[in-house]
Structure formats: C-alpha cells, structure tokens
N, C-alpha and C positions, 0 to 999 in steps of 0.2 A: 066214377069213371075208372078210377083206379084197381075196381074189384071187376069192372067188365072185360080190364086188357087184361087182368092175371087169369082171368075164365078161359077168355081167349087164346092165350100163351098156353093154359093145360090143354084145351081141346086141340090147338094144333101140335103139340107135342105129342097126342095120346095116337091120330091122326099118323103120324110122322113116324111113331111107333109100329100100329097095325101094315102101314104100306111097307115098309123097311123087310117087317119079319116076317109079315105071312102073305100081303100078295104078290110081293115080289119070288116068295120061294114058290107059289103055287101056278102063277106065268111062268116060271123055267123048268117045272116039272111035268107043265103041259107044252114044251118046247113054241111057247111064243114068245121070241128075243124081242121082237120091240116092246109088247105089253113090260115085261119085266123093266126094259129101261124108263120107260114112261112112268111106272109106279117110284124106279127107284129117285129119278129126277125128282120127282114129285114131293118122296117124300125127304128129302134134303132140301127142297126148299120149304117146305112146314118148318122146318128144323131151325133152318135160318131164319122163318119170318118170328119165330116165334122167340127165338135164340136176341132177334133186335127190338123185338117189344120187352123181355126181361130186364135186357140189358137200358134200355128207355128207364123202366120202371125202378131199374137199381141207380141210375142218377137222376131219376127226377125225385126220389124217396130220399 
C-alpha cells in the first residue's frame, strides 16, 4: 500500500509538472485565458494532493 501512494504521489507530481510548464504556457500563447487558468488550478492541486499523501507517508513511516 505503501509503494502504490508513493507511485501515486510521483504520477501526480509528474502530472502537476507537465500542466504547470507546458499546457499552461501553450493556452496563453494561443490567447485562451480560461484554459490556462483551468490547467493552472489544476495543476496546484496535483501539487497539494500529492504534497498531503507525502506528507501522510512521512508520518505514517
């Protein structure tokens, strides 16, 4: 269980990663402002959910 939330925790990270840098830069260079906020919402909360299963895993460890 322990090895499926830390898979989990890198895929949303990696997730939280791609939206951040690159769909957010390529919805504002195609001037669609809501897409870019939608990806960036998005990927801050990857960030966070992933950010509170580590954080899980560093005091349940």
């Amino acid at each position: 269980m322990i090895r499926l939330l830390a898979c989990t925790a890198m895929v949303l990270l990696f997730s939280a990663l791609i939206l951040l840098s690159v769909d957010r830069n390529i919805y504002r260079t195609s001037g669609w402002v809501r897409e870019s906020k939608y990806a960036a919402v998005l990927g801050w909360a990857c960030t966070g959910a992933a950010g509170f299963i580590l954080a899980g895993l560093l005091i349940y460890l």
